[in-house]
PDB file of N, CA, C and O in Angstrom:
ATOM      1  N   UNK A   1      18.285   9.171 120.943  1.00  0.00           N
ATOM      2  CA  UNK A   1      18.322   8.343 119.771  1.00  0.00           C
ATOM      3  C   UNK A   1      19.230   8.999 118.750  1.00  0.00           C
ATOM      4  O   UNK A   1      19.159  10.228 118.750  1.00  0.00           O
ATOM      5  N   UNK A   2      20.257   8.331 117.685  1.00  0.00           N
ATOM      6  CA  UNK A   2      20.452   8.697 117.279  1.00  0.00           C
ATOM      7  C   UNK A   2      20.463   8.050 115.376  1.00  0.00           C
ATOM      8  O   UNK A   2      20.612   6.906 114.946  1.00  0.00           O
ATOM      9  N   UNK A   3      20.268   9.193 114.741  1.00  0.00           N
ATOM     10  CA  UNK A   3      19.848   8.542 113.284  1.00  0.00           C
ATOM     11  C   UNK A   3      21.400   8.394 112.726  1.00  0.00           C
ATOM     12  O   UNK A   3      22.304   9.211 112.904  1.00  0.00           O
ATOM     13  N   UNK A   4      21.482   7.035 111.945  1.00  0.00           N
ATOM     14  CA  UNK A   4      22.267   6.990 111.663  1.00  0.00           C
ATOM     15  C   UNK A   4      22.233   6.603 109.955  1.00  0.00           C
ATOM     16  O   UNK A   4      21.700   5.547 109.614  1.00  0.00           O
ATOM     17  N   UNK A   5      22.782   7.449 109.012  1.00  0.00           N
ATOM     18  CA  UNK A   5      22.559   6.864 107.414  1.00  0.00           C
ATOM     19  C   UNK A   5      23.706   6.231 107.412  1.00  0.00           C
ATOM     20  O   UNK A   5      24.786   6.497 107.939  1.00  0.00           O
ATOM     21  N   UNK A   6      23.148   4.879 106.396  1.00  0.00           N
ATOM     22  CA  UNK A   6      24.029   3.943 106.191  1.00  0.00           C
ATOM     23  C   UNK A   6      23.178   3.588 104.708  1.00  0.00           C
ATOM     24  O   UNK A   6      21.974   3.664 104.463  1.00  0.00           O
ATOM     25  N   UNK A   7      24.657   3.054 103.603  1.00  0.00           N
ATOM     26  CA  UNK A   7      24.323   2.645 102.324  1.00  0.00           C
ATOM     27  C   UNK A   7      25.340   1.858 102.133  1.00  0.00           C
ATOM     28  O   UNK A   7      26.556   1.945 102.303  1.00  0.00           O
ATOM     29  N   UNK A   8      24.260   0.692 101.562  1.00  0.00           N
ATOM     30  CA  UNK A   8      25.183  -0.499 100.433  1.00  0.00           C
ATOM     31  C   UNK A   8      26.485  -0.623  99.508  1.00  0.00           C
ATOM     32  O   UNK A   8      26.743   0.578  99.420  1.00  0.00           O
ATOM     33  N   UNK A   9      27.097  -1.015  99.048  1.00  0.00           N
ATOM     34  CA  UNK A   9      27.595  -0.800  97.748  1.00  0.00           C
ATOM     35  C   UNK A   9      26.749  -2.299  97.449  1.00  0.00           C
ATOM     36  O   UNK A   9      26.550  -3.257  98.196  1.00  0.00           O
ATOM     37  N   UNK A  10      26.307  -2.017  95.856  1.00  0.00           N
ATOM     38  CA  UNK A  10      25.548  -2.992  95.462  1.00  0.00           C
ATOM     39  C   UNK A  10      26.525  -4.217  94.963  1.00  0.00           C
ATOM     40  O   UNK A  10      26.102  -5.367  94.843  1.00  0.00           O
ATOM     41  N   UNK A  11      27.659  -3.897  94.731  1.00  0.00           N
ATOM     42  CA  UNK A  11      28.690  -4.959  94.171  1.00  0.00           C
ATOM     43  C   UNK A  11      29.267  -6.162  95.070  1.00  0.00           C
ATOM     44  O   UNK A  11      29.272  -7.393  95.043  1.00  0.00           O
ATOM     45  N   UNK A  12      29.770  -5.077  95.916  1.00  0.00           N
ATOM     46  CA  UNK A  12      30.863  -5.506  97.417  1.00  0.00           C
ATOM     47  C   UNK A  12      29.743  -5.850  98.143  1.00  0.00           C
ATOM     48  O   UNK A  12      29.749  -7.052  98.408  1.00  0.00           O
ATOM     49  N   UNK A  13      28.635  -5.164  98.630  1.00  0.00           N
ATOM     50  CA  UNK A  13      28.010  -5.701  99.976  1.00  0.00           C
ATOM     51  C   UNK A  13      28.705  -5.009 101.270  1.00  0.00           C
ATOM     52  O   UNK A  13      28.571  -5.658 102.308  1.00  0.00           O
ATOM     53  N   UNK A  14      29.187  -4.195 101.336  1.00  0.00           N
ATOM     54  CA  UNK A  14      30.021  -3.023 101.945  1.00  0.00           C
ATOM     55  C   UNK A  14      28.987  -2.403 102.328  1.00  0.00           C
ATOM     56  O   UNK A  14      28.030  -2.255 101.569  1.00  0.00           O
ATOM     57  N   UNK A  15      29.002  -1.960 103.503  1.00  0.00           N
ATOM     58  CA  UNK A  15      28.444  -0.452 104.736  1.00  0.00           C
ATOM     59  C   UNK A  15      28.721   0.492 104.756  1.00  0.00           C
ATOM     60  O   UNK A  15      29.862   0.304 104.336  1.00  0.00           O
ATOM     61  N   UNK A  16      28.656   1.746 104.932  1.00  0.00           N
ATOM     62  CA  UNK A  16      29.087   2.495 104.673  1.00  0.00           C
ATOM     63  C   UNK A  16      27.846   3.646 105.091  1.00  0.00           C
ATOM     64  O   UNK A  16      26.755   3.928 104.595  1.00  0.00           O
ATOM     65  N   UNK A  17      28.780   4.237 106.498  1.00  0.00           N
ATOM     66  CA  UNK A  17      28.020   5.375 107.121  1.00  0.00           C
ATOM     67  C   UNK A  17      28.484   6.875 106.807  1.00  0.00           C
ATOM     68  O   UNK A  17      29.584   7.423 106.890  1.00  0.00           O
ATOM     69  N   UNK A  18      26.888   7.443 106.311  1.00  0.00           N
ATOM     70  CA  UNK A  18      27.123   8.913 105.996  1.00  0.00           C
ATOM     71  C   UNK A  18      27.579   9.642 106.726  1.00  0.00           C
ATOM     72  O   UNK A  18      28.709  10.120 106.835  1.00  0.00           O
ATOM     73  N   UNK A  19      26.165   9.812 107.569  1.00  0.00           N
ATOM     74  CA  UNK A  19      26.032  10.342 108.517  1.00  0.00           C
ATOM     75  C   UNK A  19      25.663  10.491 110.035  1.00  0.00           C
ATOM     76  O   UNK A  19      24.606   9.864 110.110  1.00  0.00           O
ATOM     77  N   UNK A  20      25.937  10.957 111.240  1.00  0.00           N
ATOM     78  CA  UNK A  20      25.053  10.555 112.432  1.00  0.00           C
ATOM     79  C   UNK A  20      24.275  11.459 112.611  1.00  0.00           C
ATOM     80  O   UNK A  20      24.845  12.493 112.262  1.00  0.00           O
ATOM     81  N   UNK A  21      23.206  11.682 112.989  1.00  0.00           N
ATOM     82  CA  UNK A  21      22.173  12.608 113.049  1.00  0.00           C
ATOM     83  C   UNK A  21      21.586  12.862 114.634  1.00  0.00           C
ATOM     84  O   UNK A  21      20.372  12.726 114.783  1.00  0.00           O
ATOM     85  N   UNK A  22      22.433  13.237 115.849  1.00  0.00           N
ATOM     86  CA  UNK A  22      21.788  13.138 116.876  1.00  0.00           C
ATOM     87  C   UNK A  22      20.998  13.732 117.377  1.00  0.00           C
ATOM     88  O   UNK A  22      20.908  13.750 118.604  1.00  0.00           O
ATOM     89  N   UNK A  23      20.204  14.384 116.607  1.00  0.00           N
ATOM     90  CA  UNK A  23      18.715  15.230 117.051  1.00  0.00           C
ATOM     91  C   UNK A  23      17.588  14.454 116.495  1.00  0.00           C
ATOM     92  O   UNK A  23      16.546  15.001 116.133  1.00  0.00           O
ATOM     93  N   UNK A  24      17.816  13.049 116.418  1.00  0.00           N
ATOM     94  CA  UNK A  24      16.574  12.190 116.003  1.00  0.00           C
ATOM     95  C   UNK A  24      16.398  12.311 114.825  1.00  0.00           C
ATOM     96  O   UNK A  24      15.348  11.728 114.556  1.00  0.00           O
ATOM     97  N   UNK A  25      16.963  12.872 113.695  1.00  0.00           N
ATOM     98  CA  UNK A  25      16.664  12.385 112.244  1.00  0.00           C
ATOM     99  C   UNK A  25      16.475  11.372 111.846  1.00  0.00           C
ATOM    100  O   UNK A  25      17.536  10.980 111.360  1.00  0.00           O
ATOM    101  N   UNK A  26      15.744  10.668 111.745  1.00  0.00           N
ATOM    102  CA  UNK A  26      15.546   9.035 111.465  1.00  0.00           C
ATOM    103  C   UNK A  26      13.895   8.755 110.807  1.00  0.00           C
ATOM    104  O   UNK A  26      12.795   9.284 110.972  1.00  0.00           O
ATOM    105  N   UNK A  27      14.527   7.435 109.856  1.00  0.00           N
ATOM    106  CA  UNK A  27      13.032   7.150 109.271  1.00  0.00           C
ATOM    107  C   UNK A  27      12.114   6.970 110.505  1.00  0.00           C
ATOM    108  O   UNK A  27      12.353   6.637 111.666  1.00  0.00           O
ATOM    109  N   UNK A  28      10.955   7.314 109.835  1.00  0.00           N
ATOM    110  CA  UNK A  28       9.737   6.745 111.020  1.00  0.00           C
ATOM    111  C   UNK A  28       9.576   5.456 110.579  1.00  0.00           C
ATOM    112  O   UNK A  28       9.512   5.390 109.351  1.00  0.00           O
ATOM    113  N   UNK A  29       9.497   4.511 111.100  1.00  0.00           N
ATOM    114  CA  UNK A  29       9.175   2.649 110.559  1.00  0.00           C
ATOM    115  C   UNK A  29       7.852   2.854 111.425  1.00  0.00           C
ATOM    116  O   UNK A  29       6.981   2.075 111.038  1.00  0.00           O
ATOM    117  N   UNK A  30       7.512   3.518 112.287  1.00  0.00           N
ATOM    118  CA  UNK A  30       6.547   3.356 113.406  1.00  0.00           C
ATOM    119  C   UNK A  30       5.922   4.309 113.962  1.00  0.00           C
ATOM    120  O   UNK A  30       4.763   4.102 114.321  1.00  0.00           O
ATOM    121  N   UNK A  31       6.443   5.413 114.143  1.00  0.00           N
ATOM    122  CA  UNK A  31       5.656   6.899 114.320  1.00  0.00           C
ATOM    123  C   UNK A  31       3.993   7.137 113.810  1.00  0.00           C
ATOM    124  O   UNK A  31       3.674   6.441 112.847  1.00  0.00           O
ATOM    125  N   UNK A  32       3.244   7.774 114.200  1.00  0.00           N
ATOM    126  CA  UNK A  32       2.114   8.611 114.067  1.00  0.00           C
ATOM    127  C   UNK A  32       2.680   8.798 112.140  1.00  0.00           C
ATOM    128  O   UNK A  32       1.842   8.496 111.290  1.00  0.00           O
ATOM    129  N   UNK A  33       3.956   9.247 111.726  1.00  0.00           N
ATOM    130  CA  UNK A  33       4.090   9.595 110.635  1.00  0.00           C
ATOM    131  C   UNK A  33       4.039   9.537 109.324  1.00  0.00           C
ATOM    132  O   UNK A  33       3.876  10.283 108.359  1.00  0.00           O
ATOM    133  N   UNK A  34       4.324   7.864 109.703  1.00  0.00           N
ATOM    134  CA  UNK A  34       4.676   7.097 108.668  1.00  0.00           C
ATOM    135  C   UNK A  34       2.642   6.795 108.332  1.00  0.00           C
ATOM    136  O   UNK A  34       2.243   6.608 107.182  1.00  0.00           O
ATOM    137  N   UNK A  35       2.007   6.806 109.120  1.00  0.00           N
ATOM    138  CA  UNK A  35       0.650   6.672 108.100  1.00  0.00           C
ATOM    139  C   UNK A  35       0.047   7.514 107.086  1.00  0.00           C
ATOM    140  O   UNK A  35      -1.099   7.353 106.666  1.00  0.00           O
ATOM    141  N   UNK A  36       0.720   8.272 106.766  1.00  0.00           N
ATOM    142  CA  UNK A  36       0.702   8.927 106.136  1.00  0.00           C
ATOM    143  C   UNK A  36       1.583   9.108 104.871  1.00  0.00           C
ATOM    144  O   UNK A  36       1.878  10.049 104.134  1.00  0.00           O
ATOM    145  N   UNK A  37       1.863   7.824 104.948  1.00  0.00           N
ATOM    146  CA  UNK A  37       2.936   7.235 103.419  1.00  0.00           C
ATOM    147  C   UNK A  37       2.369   6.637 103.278  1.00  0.00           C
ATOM    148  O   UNK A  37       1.646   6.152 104.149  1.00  0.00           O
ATOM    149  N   UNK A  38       2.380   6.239 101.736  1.00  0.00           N
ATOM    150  CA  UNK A  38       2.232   4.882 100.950  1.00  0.00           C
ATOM    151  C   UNK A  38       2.706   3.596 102.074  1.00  0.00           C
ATOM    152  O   UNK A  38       3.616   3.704 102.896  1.00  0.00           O
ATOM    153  N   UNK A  39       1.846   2.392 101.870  1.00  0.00           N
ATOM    154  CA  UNK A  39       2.186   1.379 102.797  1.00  0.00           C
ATOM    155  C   UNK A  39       3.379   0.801 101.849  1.00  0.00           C
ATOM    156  O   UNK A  39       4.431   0.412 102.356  1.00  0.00           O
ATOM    157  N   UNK A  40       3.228   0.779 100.894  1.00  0.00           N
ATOM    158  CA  UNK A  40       4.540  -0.105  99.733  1.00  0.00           C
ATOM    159  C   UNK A  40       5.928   1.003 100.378  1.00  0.00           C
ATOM    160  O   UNK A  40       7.074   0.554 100.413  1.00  0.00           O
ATOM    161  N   UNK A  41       5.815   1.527 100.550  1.00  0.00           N
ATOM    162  CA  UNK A  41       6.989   2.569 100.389  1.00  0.00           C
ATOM    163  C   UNK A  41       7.172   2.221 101.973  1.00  0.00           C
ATOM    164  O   UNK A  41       8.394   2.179 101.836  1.00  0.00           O
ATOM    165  N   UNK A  42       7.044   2.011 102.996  1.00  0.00           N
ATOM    166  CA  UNK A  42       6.725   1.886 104.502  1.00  0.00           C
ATOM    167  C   UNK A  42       7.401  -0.050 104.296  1.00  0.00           C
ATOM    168  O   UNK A  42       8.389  -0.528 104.855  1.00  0.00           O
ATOM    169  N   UNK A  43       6.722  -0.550 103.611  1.00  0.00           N
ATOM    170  CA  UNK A  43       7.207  -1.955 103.673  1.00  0.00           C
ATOM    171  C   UNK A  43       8.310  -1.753 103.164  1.00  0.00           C
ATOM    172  O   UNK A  43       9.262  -1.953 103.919  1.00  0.00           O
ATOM    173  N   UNK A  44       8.616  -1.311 101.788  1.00  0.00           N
ATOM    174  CA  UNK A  44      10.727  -1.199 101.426  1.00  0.00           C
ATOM    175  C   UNK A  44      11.378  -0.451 102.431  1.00  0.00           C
ATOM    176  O   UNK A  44      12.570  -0.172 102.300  1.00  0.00           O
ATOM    177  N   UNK A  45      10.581  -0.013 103.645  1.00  0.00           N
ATOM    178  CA  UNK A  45      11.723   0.564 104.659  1.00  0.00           C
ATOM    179  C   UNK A  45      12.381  -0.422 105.398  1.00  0.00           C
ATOM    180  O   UNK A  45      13.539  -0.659 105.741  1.00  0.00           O
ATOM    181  N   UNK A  46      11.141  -0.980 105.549  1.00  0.00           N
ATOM    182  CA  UNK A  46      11.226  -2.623 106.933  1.00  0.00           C
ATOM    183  C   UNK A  46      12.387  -3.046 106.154  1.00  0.00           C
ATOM    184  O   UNK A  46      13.534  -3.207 106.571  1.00  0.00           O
ATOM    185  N   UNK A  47      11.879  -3.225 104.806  1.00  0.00           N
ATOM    186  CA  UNK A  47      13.296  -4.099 104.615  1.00  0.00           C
ATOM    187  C   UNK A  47      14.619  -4.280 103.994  1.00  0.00           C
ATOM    188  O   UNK A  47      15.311  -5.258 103.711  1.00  0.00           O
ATOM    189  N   UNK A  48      14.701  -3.370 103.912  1.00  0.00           N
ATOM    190  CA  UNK A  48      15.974  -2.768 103.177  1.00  0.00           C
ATOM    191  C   UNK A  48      16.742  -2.812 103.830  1.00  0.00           C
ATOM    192  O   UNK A  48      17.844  -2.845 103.283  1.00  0.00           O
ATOM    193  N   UNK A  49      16.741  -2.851 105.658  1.00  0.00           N
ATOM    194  CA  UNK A  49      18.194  -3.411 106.354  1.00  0.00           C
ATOM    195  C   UNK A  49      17.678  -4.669 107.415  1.00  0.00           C
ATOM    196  O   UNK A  49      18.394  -5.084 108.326  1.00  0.00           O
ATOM    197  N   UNK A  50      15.950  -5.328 107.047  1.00  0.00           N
ATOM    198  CA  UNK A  50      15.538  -6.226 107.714  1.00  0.00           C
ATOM    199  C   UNK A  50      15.368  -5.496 109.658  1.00  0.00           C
ATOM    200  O   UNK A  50      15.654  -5.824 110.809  1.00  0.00           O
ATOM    201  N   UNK A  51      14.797  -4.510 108.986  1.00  0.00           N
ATOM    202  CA  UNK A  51      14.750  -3.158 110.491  1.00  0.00           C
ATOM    203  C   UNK A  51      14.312  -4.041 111.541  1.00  0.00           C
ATOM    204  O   UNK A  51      15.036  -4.254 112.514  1.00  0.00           O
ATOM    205  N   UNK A  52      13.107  -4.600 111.405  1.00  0.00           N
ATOM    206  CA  UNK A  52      12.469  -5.179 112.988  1.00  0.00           C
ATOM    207  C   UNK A  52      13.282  -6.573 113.570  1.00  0.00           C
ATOM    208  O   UNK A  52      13.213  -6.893 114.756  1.00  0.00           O
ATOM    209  N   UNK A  53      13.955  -7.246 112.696  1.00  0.00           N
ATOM    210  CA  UNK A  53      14.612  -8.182 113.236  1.00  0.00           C
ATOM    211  C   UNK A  53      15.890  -7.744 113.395  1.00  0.00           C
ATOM    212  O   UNK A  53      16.506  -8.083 114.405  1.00  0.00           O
ATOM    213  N   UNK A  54      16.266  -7.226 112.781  1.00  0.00           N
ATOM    214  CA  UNK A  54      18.153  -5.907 113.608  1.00  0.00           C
ATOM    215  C   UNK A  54      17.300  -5.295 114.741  1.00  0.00           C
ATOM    216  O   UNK A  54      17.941  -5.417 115.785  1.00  0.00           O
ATOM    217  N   UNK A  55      16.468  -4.868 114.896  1.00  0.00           N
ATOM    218  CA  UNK A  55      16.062  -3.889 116.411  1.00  0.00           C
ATOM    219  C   UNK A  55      16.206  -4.895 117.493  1.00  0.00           C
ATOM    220  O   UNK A  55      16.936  -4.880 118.484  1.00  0.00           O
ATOM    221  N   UNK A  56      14.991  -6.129 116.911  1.00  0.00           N
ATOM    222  CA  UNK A  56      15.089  -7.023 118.075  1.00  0.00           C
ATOM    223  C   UNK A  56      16.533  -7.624 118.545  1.00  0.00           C
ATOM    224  O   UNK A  56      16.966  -7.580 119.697  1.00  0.00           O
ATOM    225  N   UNK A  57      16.943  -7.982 117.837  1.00  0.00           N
ATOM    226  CA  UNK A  57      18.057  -8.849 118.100  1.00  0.00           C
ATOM    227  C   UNK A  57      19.451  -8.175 118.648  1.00  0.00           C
ATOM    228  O   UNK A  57      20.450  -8.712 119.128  1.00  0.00           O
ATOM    229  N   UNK A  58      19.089  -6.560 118.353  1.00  0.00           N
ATOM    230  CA  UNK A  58      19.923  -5.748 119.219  1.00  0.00           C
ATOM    231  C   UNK A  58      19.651  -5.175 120.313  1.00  0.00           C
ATOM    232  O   UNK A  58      20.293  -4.365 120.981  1.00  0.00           O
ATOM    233  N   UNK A  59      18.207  -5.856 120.521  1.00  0.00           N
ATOM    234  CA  UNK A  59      17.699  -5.110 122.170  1.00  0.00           C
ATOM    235  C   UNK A  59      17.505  -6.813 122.785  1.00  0.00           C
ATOM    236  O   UNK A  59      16.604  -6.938 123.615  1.00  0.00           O
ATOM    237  N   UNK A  60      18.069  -7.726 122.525  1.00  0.00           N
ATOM    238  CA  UNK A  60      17.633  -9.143 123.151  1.00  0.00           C
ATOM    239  C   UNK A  60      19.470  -9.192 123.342  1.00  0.00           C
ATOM    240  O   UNK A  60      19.915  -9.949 124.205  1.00  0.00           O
ATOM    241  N   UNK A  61      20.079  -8.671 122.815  1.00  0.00           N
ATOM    242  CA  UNK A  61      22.598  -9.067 122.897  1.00  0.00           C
ATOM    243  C   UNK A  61      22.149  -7.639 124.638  1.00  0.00           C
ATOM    244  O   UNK A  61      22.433  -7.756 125.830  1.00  0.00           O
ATOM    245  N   UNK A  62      21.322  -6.395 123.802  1.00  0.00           N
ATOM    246  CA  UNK A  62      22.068  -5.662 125.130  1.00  0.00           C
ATOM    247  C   UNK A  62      21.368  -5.908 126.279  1.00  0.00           C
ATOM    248  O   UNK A  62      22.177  -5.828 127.203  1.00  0.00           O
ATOM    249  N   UNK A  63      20.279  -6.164 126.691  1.00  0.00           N
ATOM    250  CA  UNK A  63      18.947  -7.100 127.405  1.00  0.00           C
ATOM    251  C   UNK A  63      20.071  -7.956 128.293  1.00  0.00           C
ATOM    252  O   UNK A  63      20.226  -8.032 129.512  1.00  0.00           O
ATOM    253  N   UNK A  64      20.752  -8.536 127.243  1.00  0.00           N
ATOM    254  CA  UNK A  64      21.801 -10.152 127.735  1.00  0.00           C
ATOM    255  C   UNK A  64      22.737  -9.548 128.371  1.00  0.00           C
ATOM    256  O   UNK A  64      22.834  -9.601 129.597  1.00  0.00           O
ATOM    257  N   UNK A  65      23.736  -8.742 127.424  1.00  0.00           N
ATOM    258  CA  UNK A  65      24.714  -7.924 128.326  1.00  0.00           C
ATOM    259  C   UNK A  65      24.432  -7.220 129.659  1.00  0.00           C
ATOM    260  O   UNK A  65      25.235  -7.460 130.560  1.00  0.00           O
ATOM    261  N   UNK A  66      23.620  -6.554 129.871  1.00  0.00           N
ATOM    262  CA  UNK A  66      23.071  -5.990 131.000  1.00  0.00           C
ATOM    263  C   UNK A  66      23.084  -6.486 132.451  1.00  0.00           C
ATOM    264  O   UNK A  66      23.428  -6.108 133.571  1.00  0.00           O
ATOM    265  N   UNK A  67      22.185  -8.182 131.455  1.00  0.00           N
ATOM    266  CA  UNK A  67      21.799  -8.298 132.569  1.00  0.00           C
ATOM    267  C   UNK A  67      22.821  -9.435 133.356  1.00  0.00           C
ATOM    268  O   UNK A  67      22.479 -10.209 134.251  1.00  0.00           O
ATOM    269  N   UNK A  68      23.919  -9.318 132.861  1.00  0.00           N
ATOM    270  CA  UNK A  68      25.238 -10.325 133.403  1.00  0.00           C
ATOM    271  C   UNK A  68      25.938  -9.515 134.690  1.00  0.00           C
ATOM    272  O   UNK A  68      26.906 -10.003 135.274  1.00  0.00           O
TER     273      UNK A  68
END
């Protein structure tokens, strides 16, 4: 897995990757870890890049690709 930071520009709407992190640095959305946060703070994760519907919809394109 690899973590990848990515930020907005609030004006443009622009992407913009920091960093790649390939030793698994990455938010927990789902881990053992994250219960141990505030649930408010756990919900602005979900959605700040709309996480569970980008996961799905990028494991349902490579799912498709695959399986051609």
């Amino acid at each position: 897995m690899l973590g990848v930071d990515i930020i907005r520009d609030v004006h443009s709407g622009k992407l913009y990757v920091l960093e790649v992190n390939p030793h698994g640095n990455v938010w927990h959305l789902s881990s053992p870890f994250v219960r141990k946060v505030d649930p408010e703070y756990v919900r602005a994760r979900y959605a700040q890049f709309n996480a569970l519907d980008r996961a799905a919809n990028l494991l349902i394109q490579k799912t498709r690709s695959d399986a051609r």
